[in-house]
Every structure is written in structure tokens, then in C-alpha cells.
PQR file with spaces between the fields and no chain letter, atoms N, CA, C, O and H, PARSE charges and radii, in Angstrom:
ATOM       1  N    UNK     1      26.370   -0.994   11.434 -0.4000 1.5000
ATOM       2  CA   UNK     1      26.023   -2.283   10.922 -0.0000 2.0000
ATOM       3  C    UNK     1      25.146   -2.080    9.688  0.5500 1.7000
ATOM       4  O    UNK     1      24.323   -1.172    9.574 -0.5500 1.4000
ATOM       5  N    UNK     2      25.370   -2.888    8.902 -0.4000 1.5000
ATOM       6  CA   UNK     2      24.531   -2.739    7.385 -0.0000 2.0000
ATOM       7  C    UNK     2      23.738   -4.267    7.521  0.5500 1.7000
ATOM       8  O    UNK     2      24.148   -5.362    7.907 -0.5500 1.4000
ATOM       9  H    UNK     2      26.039   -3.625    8.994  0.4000 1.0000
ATOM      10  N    UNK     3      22.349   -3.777    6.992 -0.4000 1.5000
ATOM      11  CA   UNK     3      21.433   -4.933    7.184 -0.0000 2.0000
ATOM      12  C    UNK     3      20.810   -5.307    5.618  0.5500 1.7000
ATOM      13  O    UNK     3      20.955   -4.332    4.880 -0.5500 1.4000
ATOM      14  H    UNK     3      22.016   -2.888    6.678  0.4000 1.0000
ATOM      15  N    UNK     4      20.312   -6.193    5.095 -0.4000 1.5000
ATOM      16  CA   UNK     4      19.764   -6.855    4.101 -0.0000 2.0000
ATOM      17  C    UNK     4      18.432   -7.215    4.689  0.5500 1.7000
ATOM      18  O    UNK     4      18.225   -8.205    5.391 -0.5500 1.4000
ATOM      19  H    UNK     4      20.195   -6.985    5.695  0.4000 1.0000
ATOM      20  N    UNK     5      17.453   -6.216    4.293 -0.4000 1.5000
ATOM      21  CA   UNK     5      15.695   -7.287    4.863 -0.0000 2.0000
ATOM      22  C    UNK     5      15.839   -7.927    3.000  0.5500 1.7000
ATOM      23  O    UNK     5      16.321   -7.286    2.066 -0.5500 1.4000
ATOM      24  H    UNK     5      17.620   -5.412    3.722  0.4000 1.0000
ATOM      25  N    UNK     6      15.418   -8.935    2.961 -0.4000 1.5000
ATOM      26  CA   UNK     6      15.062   -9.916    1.467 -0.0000 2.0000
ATOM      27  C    UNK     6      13.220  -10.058    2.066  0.5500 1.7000
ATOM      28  O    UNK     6      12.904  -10.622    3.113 -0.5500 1.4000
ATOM      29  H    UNK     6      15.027   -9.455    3.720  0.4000 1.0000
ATOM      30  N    UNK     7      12.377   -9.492    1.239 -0.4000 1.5000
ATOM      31  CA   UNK     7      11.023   -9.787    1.240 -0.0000 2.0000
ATOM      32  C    UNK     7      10.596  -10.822    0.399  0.5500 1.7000
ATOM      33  O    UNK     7      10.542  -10.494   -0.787 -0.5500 1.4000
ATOM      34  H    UNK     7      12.633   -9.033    0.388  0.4000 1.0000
ATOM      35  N    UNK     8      10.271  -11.994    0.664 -0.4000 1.5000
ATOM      36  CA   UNK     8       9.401  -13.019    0.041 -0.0000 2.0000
ATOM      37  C    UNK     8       7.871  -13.273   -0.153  0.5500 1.7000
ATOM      38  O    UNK     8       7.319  -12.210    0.128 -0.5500 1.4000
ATOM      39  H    UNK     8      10.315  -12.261    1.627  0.4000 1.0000
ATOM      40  N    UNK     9       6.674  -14.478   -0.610 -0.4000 1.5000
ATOM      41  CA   UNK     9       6.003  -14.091   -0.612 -0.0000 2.0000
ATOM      42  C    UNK     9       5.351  -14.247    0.851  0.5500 1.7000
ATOM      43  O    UNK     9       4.547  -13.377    1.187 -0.5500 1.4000
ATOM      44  H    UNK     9       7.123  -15.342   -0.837  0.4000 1.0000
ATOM      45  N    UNK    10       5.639  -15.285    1.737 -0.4000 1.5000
ATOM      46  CA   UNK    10       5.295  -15.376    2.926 -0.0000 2.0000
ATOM      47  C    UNK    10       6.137  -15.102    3.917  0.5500 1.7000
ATOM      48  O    UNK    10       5.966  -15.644    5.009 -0.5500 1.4000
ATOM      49  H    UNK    10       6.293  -15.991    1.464  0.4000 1.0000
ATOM      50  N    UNK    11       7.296  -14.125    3.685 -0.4000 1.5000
ATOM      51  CA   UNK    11       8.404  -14.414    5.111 -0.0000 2.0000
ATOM      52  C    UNK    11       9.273  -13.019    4.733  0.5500 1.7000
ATOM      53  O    UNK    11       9.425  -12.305    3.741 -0.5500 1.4000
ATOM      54  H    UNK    11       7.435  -13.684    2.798  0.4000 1.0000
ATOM      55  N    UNK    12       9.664  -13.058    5.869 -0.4000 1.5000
ATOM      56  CA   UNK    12      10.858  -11.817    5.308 -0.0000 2.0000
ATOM      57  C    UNK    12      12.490  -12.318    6.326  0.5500 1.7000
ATOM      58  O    UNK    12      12.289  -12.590    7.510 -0.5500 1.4000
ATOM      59  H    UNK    12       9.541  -13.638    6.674  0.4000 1.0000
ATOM      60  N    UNK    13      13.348  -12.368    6.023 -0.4000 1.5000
ATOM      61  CA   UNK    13      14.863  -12.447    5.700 -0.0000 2.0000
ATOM      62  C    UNK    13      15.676  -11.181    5.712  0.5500 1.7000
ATOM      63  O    UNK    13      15.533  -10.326    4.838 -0.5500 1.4000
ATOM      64  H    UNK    13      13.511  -12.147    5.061  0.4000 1.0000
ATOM      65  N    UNK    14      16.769  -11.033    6.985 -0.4000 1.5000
ATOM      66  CA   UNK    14      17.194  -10.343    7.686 -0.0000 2.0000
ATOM      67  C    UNK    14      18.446  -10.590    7.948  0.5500 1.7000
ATOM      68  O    UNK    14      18.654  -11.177    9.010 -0.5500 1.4000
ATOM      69  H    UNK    14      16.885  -11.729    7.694  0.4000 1.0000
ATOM      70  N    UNK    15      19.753  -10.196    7.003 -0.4000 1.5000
ATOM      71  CA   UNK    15      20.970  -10.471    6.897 -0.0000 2.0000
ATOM      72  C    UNK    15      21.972   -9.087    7.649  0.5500 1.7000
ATOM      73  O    UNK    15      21.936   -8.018    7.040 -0.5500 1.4000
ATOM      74  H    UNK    15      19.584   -9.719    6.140  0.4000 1.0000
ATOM      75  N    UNK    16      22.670   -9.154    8.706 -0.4000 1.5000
ATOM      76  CA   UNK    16      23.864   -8.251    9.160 -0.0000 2.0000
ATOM      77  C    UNK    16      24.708   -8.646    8.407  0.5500 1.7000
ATOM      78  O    UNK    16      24.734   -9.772    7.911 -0.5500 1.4000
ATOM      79  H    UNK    16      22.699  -10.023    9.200  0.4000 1.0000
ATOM      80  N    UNK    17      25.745   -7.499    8.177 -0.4000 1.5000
ATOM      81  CA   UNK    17      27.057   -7.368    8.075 -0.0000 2.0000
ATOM      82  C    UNK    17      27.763   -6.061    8.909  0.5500 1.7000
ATOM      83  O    UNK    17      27.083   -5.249    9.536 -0.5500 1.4000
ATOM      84  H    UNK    17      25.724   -6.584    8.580  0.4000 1.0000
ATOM      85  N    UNK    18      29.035   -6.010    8.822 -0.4000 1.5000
ATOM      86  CA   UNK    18      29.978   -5.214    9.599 -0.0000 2.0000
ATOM      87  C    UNK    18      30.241   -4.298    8.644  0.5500 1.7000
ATOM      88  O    UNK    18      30.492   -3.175    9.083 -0.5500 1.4000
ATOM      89  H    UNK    18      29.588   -6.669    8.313  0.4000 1.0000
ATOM      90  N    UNK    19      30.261   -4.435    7.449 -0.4000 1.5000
ATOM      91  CA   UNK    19      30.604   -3.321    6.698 -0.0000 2.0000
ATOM      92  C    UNK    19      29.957   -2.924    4.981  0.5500 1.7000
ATOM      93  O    UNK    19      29.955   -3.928    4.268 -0.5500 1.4000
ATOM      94  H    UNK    19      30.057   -5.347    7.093  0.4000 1.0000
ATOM      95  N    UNK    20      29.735   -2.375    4.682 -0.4000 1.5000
ATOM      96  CA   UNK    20      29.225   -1.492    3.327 -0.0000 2.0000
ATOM      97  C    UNK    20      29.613   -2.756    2.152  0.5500 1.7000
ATOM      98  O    UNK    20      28.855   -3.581    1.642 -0.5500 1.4000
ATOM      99  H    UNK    20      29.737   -1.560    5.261  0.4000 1.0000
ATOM     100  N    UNK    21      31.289   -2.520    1.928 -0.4000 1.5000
ATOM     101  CA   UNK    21      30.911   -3.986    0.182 -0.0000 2.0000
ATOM     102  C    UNK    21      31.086   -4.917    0.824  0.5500 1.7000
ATOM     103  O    UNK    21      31.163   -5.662   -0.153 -0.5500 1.4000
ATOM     104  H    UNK    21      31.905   -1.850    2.342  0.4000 1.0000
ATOM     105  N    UNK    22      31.267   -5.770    1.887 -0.4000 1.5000
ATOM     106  CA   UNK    22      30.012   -7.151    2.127 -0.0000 2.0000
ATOM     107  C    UNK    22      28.983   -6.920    1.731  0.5500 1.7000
ATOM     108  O    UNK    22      28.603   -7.406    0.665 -0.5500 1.4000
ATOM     109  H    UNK    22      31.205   -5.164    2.680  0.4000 1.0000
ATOM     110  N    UNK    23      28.324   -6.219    2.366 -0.4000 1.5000
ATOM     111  CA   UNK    23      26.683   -6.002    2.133 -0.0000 2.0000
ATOM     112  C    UNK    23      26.310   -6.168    0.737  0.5500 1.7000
ATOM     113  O    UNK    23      25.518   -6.956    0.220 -0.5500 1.4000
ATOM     114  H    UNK    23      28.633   -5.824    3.231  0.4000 1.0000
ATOM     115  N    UNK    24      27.166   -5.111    0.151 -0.4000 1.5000
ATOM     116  CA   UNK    24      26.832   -5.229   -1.583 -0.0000 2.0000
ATOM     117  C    UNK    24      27.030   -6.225   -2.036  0.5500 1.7000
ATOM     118  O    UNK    24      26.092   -6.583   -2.748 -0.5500 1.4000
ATOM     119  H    UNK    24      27.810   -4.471    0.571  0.4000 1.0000
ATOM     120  N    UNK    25      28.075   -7.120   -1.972 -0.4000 1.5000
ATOM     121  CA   UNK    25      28.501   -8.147   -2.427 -0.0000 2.0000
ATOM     122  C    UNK    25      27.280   -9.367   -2.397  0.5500 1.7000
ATOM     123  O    UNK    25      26.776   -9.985   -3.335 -0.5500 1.4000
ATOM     124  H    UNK    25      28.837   -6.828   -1.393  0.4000 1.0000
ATOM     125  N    UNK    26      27.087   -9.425   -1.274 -0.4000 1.5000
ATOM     126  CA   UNK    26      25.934   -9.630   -0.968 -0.0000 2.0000
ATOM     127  C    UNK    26      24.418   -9.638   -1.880  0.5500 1.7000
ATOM     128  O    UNK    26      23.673  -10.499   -2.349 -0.5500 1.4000
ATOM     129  H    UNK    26      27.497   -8.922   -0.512  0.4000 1.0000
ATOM     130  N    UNK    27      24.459   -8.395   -1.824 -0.4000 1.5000
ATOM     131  CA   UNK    27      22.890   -8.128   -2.352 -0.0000 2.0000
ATOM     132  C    UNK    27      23.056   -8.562   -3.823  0.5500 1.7000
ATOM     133  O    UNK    27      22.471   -9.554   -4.257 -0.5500 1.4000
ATOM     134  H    UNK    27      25.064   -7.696   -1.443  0.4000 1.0000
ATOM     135  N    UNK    28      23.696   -7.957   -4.420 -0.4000 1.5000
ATOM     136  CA   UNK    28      24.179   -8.772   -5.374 -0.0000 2.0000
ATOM     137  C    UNK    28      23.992   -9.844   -6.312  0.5500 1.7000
ATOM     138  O    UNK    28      24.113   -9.749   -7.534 -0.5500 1.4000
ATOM     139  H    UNK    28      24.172   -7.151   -4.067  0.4000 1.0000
ATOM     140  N    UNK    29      23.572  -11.270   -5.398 -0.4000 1.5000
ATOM     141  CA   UNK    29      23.581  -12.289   -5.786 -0.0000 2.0000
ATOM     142  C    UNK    29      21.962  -12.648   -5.091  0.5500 1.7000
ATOM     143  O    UNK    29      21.520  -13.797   -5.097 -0.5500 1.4000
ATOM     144  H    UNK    29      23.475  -11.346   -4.405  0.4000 1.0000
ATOM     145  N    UNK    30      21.124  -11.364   -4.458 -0.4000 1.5000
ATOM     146  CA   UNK    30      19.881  -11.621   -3.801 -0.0000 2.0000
ATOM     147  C    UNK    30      19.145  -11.401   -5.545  0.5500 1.7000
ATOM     148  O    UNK    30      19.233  -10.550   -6.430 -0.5500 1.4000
ATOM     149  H    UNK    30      21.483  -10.430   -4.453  0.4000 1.0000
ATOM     150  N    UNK    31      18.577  -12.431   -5.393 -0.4000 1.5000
ATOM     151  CA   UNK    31      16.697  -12.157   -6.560 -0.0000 2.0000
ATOM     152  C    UNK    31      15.535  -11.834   -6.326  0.5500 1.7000
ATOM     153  O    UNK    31      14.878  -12.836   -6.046 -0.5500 1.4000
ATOM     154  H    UNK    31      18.505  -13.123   -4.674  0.4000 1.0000
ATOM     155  N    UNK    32      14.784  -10.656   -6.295 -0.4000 1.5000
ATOM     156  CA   UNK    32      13.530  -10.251   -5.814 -0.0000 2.0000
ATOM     157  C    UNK    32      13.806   -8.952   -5.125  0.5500 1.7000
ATOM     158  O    UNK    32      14.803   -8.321   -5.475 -0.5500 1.4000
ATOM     159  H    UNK    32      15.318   -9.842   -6.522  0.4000 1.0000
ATOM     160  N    UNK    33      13.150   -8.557   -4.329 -0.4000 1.5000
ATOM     161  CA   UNK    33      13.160   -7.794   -3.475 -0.0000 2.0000
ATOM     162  C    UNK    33      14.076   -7.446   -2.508  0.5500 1.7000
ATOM     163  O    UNK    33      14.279   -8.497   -1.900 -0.5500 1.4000
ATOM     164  H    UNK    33      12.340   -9.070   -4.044  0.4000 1.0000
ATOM     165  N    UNK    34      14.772   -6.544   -1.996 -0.4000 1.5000
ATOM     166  CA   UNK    34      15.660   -6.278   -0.509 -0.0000 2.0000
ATOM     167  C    UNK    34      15.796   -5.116   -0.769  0.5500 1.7000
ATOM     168  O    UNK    34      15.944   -4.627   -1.889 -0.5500 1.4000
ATOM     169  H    UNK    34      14.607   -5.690   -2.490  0.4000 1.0000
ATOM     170  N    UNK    35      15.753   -4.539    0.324 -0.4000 1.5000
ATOM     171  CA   UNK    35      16.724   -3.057    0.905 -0.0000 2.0000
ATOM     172  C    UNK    35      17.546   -3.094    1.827  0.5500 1.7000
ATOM     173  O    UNK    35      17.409   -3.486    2.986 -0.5500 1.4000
ATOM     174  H    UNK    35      15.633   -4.937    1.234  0.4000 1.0000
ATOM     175  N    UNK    36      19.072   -2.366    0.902 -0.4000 1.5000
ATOM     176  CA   UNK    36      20.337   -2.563    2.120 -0.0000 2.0000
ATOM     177  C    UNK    36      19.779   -0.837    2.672  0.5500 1.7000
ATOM     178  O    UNK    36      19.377    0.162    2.076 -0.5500 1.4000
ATOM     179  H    UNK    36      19.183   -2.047   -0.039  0.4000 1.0000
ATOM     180  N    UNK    37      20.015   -1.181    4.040 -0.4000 1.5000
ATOM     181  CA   UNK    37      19.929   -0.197    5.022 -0.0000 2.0000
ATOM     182  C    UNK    37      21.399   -0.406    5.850  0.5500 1.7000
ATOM     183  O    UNK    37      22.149   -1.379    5.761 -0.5500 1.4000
ATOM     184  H    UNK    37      20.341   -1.993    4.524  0.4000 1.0000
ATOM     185  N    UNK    38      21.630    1.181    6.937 -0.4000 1.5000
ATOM     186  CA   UNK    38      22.425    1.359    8.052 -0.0000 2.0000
ATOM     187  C    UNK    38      21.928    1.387    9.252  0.5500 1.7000
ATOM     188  O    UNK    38      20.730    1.256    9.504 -0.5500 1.4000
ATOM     189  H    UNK    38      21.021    1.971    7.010  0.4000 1.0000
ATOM     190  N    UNK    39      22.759    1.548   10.011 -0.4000 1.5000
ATOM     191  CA   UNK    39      21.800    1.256   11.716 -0.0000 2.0000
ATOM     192  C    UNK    39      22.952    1.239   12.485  0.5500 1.7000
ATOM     193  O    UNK    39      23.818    0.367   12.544 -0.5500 1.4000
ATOM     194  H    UNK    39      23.732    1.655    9.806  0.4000 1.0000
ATOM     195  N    UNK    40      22.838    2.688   13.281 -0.4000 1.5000
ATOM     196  CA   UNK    40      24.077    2.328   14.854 -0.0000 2.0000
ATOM     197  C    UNK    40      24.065    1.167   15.297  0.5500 1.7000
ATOM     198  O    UNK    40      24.784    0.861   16.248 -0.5500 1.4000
ATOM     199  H    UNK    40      22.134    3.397   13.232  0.4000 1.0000
């Protein structure tokens, strides 16, 4: 599973996907901060 944390200034945002370019596709269109990570 590929995850999206998005850090804001008060909250943090926590997106799954099933696969690698979702994810990118994804991040992509995020503004600010995130790290795509993996995870069994």
C-alpha cells in the first residue's frame, strides 16, 4: 500500500492507495508538504 501523509499548519492528512502512479498522480496536484511512503 502507498500512503500520502499531507502536513498542514494544524493537522496532518493521510491518503492510501493500492498502487505506485495513483499515488503520484496524486501527489502531484498536493501543495505544501507530503511524503509518499510504502508499507506491507
Amino acid at each position: 500500500m502507498w500512503v500520502i501523509t499531507v502536513f498542514e499548519k494544524k493537522s496532518v492528512r493521510i491518503f492510501e492507495f493500492n498502487n505506485k502512479q495513483e499515488a503520484n498522480v496524486a501527489l502531484k496536484g498536493i501543495k505544501g508538504s507530503a511524503i509518499l511512503s510504502y508499507t506491507k
